[in-house]
Structure formats: C-alpha cells, structure tokens
N, C-alpha and C positions, 0 to 999 in steps of 0.2 A: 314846469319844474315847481317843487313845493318845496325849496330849500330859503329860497324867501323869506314864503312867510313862516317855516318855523321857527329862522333866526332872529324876525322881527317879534314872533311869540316868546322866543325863551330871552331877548333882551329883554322885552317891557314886563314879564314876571320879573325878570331882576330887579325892575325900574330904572334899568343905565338908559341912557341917549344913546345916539348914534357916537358920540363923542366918546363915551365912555368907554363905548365897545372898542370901540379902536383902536384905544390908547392900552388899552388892555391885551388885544388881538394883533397888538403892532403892525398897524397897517391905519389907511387915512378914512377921516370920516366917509369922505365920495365912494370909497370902495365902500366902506359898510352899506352905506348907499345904494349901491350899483346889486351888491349882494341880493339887497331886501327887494327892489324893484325886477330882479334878473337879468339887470344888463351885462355882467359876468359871475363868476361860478367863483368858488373862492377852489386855489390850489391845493394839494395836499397838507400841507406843511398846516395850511388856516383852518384848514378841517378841523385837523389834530388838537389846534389850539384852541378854537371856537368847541371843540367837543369835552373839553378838557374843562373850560371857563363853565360853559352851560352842567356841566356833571353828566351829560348824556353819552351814550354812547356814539359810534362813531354811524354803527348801525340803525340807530334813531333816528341821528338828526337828518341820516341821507335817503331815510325809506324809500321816501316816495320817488326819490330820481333814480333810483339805483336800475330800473326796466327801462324807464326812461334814456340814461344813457347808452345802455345795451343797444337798444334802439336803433341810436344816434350812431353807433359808431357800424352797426350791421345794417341802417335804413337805405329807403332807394336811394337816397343822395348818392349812399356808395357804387351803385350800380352805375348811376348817371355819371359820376365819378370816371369811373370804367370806359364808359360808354365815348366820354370827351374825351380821355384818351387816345383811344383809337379811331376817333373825331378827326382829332389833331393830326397825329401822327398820318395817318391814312391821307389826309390832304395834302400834307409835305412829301408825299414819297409821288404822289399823283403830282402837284408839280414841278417836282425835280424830272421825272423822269416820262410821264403822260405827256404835258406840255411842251416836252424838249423835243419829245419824236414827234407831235403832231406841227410843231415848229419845222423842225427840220426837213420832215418828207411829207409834208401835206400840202406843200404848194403857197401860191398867195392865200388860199381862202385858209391853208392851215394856217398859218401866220397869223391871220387876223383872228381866228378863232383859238389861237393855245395863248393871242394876249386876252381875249377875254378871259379863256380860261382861267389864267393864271392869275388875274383880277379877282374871279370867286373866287378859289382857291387860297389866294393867300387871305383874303377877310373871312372865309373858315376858320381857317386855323389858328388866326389870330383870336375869333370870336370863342372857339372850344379853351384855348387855351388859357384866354379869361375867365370863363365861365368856370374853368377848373378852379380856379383862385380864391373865385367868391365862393364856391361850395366850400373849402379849406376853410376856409375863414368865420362861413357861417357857421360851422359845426365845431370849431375850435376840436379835434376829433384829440390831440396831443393830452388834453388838461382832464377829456373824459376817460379817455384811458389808463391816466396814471391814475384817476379814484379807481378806478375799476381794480386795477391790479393791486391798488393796497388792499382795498376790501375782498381778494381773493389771497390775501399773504404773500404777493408778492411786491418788488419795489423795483423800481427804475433806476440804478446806480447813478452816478455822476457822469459814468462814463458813457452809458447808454445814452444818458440824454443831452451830452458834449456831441454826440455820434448823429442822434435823430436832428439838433440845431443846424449840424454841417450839412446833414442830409439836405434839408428844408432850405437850407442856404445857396447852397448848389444847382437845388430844383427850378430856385425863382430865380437865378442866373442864367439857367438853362432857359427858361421860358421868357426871361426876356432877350435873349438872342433870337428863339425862336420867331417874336415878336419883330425885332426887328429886320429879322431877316425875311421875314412875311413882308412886312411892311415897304422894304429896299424891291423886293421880286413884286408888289405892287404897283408902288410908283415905275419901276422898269416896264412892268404890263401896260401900265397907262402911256408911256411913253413911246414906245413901239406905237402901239392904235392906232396914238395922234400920229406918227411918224406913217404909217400904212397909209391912212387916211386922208392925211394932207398929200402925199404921193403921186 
C-alpha cells in the first residue's frame, strides 16, 4: 500500500507531526501512526478529511491503492475463502450423517472407525472454520469496500452497514457454535475409543 507514505509526505510538506495531524484529522496520534507504518487503512470518513486538510484530491492521495484493493477484495484469499467454506461445511454433514451410519451398521470395527472418524472430522472443521476468520480479518475486506464504493459514487448507508455489523455478528456466533459443537462430537469421539478400547 502507498497510502502511507504519501500521508507521511504531504504531513512533513505541511511540517505538522504526528500530533498535529491528529488533532486536526480527529483521531489519535497511534492511528496516524498505524496510518503511516500500514498497520490500518484510515476509513472513509478520514479519507475525506485527511484529503480535505492535505488540499488533494481524494483520487490522489489513494492512487496507488486503489488496484491494490480491488485486488484484495477479488484475490485468491477470496477463493480460499470459498474453498473453507465448503471445507467446513462438507466435514459437518460427513459427521452428522457419514459417521452415524458407519457407527451404526458397521459393526465393532465400524464403531471404532466412525470414533476415529469423527475425531478428524470434527478438528477439520474446526480448523476451516478458523482459518476462515483469520482470512476475514487479514483483509479487513469491509473498510476496502466502502473506499471502493465512495470512489465509484456510491455510499454505504447507515443502514446497510447496521445490516453488514448484524450479519458479521451472527456469522461469528454461528461459527462459534460450530466450534463448539466440533469440539463436544470430539471429545465424544475420544471418548467412545477409550470406551471401545478399554472393552
């Protein structure tokens, strides 16, 4: 990303500090910080004002990210994305429904093989479904979007993105059910085994 350094360029033409930007930019020195270094992206709103403070446009100061986030929000992540998905999901229907018949009509040796199973199986989908979260997180895909869509003239209402919060909200609720519900059909796997095994 080169939003960085040309925020760190067009402060030190000004000759402000970090301080001064801030106080200016209403937001804390560490953000302007974080700005300059790219540990986050500043939101629309900072855009606006940091483009406003600078006299640039809004098309200037984000040139060089502007492909860049297209990128990010269309790259393989997203596929992989996809991919964990139906990771996840595909693991949890295998054992709900794989492991319960091989369970049920495979005998002792089924038994002992749908608790292993269901041992992989649930640390899959526990494993896709984290792995989902850090992708989420590492792309922050939300804050690229909404640059995207102001600099295409369009905007994200309140309501929309009261709507996208619930969504997001819901997901990570969902997924940690899933988790623990992975986790519960786990330790049950395990427990069978030893139960089989000690027998």
């Amino acid at each position: 990303m080169e939003l960085g350094k040309t925020i760190k360029k067009l402060r030190t033409e000004q000759g402000w500090s970090q301080e001064t930007l801030a106080e200016k930019a209403y937001v804390s020195r560490q953000t302007v910080s974080n700005w300059e270094t790219e540990k986050s992206y500043p939101d629309v709103h900072s855009l606006l004002i940091l483009s406003d403070l600078f006299g640039v446009t809004l098309d200037d100061l984000v040139k060089g990210d502007v492909e860049v986030m297209k990128n990010t929000v269309q790259n393989e992540d997203a596929k992989t994305l996809k991919g964990l998905q139906w990771l996840g999901v595909g693991s949890l229907f295998a054992l709900m429904f794989g492991v319960t018949a091989l369970v049920e009509y495979g005998g002792e040796t089924g038994k002992l093989l749908g608790c292993v199973l269901a041992g992989v199986l649930a640390v899959v989908a526990f494993l896709a479904f984290h792995k989902m979260e850090q992708l989420k997180a590492e792309n922050d895909i939300q804050t690229y979007r909404e640059v995207l869509a102001f600099l295409h003239g369009e905007t994200l209402d309140d309501i929309e993105k009261q709507q996208e919060l619930k969504k997001r909200s819901a997901r990570k609720k969902l997924y940690i059910g899933v988790a623990a519900v992975a986790g519960a059909e786990l330790l049950f796997a395990a427990g069978m085994l030893l139960w089989e095994l000690l027998r």
